[in-house]
C-alpha positions as CSV (number, residue, x, y, z in Angstrom):
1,X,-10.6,-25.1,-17.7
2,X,-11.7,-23.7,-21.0
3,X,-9.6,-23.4,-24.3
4,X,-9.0,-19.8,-23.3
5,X,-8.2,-19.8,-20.3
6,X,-5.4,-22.4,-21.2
7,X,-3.8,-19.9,-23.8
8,X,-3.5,-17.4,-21.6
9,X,-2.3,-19.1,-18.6
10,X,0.5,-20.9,-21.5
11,X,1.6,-17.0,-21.9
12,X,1.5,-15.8,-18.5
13,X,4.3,-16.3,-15.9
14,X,4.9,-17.3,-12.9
15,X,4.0,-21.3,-14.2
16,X,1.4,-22.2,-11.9
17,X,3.0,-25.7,-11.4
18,X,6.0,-24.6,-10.8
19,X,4.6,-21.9,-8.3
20,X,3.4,-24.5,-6.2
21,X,6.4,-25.3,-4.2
22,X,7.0,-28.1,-1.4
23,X,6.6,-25.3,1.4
24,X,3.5,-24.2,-0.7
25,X,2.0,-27.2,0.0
26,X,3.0,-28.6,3.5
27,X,1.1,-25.0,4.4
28,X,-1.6,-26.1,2.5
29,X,-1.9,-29.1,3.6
30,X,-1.9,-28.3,7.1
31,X,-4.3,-26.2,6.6
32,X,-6.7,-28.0,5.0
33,X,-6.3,-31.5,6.4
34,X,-8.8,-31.5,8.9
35,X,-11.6,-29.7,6.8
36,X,-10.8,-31.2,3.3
37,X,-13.6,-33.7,2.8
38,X,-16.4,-30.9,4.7
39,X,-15.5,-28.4,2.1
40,X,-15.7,-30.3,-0.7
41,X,-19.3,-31.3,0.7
42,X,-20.5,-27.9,1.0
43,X,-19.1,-26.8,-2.1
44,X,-16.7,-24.3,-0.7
45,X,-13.2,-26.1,-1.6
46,X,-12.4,-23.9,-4.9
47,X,-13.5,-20.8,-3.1
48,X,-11.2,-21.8,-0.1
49,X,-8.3,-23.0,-2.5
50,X,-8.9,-19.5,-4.8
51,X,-8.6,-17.4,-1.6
52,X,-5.6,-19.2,-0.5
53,X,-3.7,-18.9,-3.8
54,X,-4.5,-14.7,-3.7
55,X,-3.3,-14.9,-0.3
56,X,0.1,-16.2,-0.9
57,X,0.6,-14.3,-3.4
58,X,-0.4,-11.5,-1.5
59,X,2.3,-12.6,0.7
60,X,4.9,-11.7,-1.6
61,X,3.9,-7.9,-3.2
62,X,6.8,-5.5,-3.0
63,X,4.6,-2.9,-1.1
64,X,5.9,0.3,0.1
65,X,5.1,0.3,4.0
66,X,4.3,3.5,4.3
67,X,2.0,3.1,1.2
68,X,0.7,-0.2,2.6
69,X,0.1,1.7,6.1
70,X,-2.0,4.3,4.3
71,X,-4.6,1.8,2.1
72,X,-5.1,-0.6,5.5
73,X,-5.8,2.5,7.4
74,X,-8.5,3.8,4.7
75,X,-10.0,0.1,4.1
76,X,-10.1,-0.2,7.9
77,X,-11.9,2.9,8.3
78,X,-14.7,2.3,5.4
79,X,-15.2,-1.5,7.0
80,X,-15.7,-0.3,10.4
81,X,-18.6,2.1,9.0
82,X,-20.7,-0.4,8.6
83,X,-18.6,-3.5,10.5
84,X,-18.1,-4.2,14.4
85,X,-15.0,-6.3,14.8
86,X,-16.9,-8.0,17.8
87,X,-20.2,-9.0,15.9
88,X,-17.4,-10.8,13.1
89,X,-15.5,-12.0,15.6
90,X,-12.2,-10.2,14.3
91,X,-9.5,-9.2,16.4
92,X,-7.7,-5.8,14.8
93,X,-4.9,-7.5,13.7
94,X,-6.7,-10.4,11.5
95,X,-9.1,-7.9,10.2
96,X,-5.9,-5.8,8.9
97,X,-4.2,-8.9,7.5
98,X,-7.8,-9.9,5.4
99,X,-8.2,-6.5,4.2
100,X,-4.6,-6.4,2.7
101,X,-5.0,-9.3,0.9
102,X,-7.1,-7.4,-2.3
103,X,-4.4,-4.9,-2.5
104,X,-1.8,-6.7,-1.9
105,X,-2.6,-9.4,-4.4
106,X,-3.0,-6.8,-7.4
107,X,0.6,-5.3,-6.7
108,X,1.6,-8.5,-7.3
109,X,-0.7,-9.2,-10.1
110,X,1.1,-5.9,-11.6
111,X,4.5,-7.1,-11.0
112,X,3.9,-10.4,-13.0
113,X,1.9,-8.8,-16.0
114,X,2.7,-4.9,-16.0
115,X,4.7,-5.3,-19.1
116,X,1.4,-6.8,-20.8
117,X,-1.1,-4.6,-20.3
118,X,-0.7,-2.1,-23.5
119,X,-0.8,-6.0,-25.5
120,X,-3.3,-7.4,-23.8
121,X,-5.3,-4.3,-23.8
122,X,-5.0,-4.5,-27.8
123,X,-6.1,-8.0,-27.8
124,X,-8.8,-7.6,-25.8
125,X,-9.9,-4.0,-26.7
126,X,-13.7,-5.0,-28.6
127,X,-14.4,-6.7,-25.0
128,X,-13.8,-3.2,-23.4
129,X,-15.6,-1.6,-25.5
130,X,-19.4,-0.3,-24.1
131,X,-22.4,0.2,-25.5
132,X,-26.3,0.8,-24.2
133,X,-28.9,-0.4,-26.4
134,X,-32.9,-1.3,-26.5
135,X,-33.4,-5.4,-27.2
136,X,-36.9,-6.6,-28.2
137,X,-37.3,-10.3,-28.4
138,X,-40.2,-12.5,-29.7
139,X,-41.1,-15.9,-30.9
140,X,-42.8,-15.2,-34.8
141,X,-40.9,-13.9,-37.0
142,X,-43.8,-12.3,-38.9
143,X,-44.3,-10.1,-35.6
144,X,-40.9,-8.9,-35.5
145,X,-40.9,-8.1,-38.9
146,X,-44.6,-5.9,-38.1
147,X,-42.7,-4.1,-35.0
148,X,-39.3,-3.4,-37.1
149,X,-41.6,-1.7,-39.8
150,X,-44.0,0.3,-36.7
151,X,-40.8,1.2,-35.2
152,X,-38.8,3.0,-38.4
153,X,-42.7,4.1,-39.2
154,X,-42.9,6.1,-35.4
155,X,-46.0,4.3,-35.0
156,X,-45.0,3.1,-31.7
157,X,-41.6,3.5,-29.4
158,X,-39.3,0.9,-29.2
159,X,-40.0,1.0,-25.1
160,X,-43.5,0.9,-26.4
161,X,-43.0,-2.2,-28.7
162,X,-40.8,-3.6,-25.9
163,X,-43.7,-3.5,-23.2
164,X,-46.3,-5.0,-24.8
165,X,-44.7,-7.9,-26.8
166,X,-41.4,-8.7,-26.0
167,X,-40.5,-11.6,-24.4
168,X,-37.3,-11.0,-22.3
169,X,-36.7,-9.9,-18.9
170,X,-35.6,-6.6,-19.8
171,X,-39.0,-5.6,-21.5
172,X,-40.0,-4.0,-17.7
173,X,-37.3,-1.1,-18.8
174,X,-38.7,-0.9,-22.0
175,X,-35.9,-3.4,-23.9
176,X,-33.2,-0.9,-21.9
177,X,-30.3,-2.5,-21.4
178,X,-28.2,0.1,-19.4
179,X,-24.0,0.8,-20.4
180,X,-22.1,-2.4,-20.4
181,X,-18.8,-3.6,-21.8
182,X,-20.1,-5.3,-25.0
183,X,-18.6,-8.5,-23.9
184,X,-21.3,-9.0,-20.8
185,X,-24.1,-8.0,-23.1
186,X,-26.9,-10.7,-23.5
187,X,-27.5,-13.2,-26.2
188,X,-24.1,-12.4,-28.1
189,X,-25.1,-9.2,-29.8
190,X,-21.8,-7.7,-28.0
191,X,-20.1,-7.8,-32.3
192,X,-23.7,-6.6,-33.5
193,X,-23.4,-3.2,-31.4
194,X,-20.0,-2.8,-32.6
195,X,-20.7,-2.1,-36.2
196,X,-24.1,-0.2,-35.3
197,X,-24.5,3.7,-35.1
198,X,-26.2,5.4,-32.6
199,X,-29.8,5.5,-33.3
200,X,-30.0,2.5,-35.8
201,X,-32.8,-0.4,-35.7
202,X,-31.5,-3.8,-36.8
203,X,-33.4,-6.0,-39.0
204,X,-35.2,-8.7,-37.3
205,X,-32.4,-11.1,-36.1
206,X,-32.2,-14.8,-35.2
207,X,-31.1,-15.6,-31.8
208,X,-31.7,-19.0,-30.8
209,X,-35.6,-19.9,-30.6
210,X,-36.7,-16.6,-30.7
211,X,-36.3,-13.3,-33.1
212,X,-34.8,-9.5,-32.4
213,X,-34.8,-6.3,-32.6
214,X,-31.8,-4.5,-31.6
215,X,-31.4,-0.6,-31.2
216,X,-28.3,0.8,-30.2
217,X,-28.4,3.9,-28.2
218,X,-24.7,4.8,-27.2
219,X,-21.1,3.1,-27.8
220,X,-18.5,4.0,-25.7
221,X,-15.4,3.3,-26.9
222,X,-12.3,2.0,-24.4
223,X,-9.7,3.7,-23.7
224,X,-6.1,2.9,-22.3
225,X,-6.4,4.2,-18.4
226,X,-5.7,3.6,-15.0
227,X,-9.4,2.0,-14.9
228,X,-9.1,-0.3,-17.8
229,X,-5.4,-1.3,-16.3
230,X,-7.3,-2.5,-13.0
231,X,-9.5,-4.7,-15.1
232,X,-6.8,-6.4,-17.7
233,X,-4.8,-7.1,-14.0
234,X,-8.0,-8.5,-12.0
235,X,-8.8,-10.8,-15.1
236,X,-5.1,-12.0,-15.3
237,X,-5.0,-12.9,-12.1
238,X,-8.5,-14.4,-12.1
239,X,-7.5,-16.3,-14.8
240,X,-3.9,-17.3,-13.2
241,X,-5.8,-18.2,-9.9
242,X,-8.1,-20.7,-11.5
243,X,-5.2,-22.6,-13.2
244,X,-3.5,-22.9,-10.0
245,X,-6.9,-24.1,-8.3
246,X,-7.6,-26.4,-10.8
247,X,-4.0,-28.3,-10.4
248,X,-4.9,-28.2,-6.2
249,X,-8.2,-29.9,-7.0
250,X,-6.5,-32.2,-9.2
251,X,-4.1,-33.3,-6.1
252,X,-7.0,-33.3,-4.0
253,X,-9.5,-35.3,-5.3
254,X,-6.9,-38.2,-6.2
255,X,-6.4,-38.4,-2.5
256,X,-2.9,-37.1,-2.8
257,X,-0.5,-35.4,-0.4
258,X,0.3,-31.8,-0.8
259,X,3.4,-32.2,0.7
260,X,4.7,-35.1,-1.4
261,X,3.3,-34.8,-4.3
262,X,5.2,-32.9,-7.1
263,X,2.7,-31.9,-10.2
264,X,4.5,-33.0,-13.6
């Protein structure tokens, strides 16, 4: 687990150690005895252990019943569009209990971390941010320099420029890279687009081995919704989740019990 993650899981409750009762793990345990050693072989034991640990906690949302009726019936209905509960080998009833899982798991994430959200929406706000820029990368410094000056000059396009020297995988849009939360924008540049206006060129930049141009053409700032609250709770739980799998895979791959074993 990475350096952030551990901060945030040291400020998040419930304590995933401690969430990992004895009954926790004698269900566990039984039902992973068998299949243990196959899923760790095929690479599937942390997604196995990840959709156990949203499962229980699935198990314990304060849902509304009526509400809870309402969403399985819609999720039901959209999955049976383009589903046949014979051809995935689902009986109703299992299908119902898979599907409420997602939902279920959120409530819950909302109950833990609801009082957070405005915080960690503060903290986390130049992440949420979006932008959409053009990126141009090459290997000589001398030729970025040429296409920054051809650029601000209009003696090509930046799509232009983009095509016929860049580098990148993006240069078959033309450099476009399409509206993104600045965090999951390529190469870092995330901070860059942040203090750019719309319509501005960089200066040639050094990114690694190679040299860029960087054109922003919109920036969407965040802003405190329903949406954005989705996203802040799916990334606390992911991030929850993880710590809990990583103390499971701990236990596991010592060849320790579940059912015994009490994690310090």
């Amino acid at each position: 687990m990475n350096e952030q993650n551990q901060k945030e899981v040291r400020l998040i409750e419930p304590d995933p150690k401690r969430w990992l009762t004895k009954e926790r793990r004698n269900d566990l345990h039984d039902q992973i005895s068998c299949s243990r050693m196959l899923l760790k072989q095929s690479g599937l034991l942390r997604a196995f252990l990840g959709y156990w640990v949203r499962w229980q906690a699935s198990l314990e949302a304060e849902w509304d019943a009526e509400a809870e009726t309402e969403k399985i019936n819609s999720l039901q209905k959209r999955w049976e569009e383009r589903n046949s509960l014979s051809e995935e080998s689902f009986t109703e009833e299992e299908l119902r209990t898979k599907l409420r899982v997602n939902p279920a798991s959120m409530i819950w994430a909302r109950e833990q971390w609801g009082h957070r959200l405005e915080s960690l929406y503060l903290e986390k706000k130049h992440q949420l941010d979006k932008a959409s820029c053009r990126l141009l990368r090459v290997s000589d410094k001398g030729l970025a320099l040429e296409l920054h000056h051809r650029i601000k000059a209009k003696e090509t396009t930046f799509g232009a420029a983009s095509r016929e020297f860049g580098e990148g995988p993006e240069t078959s849009s033309g450099g476009l890279l399409p509206l993104r939360a600045l965090a999951s924008m390529p190469l870092g540049i995330g901070p860059l687009l942040e203090r750019m206006e719309p319509g501005k060129l960089s200066l040639p930049l050094r990114l690694g081995e190679q040299f860029c141009l960087v054109l922003l053409q919109e920036f969407k700032p965040s802003q405190f919704d329903a949406q954005i609250e989705e996203v802040l709770l799916a990334e606390q739980l992911k991030v929850w989740i993880d710590a809990v799998v990583d103390t499971l895979v701990f236990d596991l791959n010592l060849g320790k019990q579940t059912s015994d074993q009490q994690i310090p």
